[in-house]
Every structure is written in C-alpha cells, then in structure tokens.
N, C-alpha and C positions, 0 to 999 in steps of 0.2 A: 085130785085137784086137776081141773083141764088147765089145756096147755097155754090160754092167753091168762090166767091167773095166774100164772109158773109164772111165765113172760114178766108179768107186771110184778110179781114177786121180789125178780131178779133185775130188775132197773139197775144199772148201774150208775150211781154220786160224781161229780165231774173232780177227778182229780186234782183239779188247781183252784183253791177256792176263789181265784178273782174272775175263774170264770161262771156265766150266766149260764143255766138252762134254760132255753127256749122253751114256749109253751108247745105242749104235742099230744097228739091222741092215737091212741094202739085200738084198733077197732080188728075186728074176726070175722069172716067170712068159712065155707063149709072148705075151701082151699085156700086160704092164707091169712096171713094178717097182712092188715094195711097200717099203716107209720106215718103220720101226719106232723110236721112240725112247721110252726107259722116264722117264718123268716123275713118278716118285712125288710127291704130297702138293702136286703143281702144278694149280691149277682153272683153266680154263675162260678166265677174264677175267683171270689173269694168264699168258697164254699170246699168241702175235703168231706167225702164221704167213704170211709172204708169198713172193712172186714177182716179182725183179724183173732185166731182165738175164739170165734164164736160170740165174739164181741164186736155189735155195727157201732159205729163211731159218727156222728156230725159233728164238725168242726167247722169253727167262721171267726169270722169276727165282723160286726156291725157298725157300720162308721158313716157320719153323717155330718158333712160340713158345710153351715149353713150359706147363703150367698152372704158376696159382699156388701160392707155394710148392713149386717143385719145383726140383732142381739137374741141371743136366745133370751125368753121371758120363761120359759115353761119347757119340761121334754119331759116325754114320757117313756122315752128309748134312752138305752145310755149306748156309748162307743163304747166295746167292749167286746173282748173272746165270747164264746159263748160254744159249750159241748156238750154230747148229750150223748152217752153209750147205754148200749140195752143189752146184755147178755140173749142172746137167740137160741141154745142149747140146741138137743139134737132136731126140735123140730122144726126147723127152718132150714130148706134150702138154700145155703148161701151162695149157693155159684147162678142162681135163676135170678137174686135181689133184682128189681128196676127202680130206679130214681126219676123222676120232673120235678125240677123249680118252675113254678108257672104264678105269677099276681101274688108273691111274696109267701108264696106254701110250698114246701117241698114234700111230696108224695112220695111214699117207697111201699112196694107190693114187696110181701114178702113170702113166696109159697111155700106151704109146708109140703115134707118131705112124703112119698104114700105113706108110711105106716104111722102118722098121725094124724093122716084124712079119718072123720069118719066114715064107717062101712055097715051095711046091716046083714046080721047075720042069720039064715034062713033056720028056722028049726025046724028038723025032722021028726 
C-alpha cells in the first residue's frame, strides 16, 4: 500500500460530533505531501494547528456576524468548531511541517522522512 493511501486510510473522525470538517485535499509529491484545507473567513489567531502523537490536528472555529441591520436570508457557512486530524505515521517528518493561511486556504507541506522518499535502485 503506498504511503498517501495509508495516509488517507488513517483520516482521523473529529472527536466532538458538533464539530464540522473542513473541506481538504492530501495531494503527493516525490518529497512530501501537501494538506490543503479551505478555511473561508477563518483568521489567523482563530486558527490552532498542532502535532501531537503523530496526529496533525486543525482546529478553529468559523464565525460570521452579519452587519447591522441586516437579516440573514440564506448561509451556506454555519458558526461553528470545526477539526480536522490526520494520523501522519512514520512517514512524515513532523518537526520540518509548514503551514500558510493565505485568501481563505491553509496550506501545510508535509515532508516525508528519507527512508520513504522514493529511490532507484541500480542492478548489477
């Protein structure tokens, strides 16, 4: 099984069920995976990304209060937590992880450790 199958495999379910998962996409490169999770109208300092256990965690919560005098007619966002863990196992270097929030997506590079790069090997 390669290792962004394992990955995906091992999604981990958000603990509290009133929270939301965020939509995200786990993509593979020949040196990491990439971690895509779409965070509209979520900033910065209401955002919690850790590691712990081999387990990356996103954490937020989404809140949007409309101006005044105005009525919601229609949302297709709710206020709400919303978390999202992924079991990393051994092939992920978790001390190299980088994160950007940038136009409502947060990006996370996540490199694999050497001995699950692939490598080709010469025959004699």
């Amino acid at each position: 099984m390669n290792l962004l199958h394992s990955l995906l495999a091992t999604t981990v379910r958000p603990s509290a069920p009133a929270a939301v998962r965020p939509v995200h996409h786990l993509n593979e490169t020949e040196d990491a995976f990439a971690l895509t999770v779409q965070l509209p109208g979520v900033a910065r300092d209401g955002l919690d990304v850790t590691v712990e256990e081999d387990v990356l965690r996103v954490v937020g919560r989404r809140a949007w209060t409309p101006p005044a005098g105005w009525s919601a007619l229609h949302r297709e966002t709710t206020d709400a937590p919303f978390q999202l863990a992924v079991a990393l196992g051994q092939a992920v270097a978790a001390d190299r992880i980088a994160a950007e929030l940038r136009d409502g997506v947060l990006r996370l590079s996540l490199p694999k450790v050497e001995a699950a790069r692939p490598r080709r090997i010469t025959v004699a």
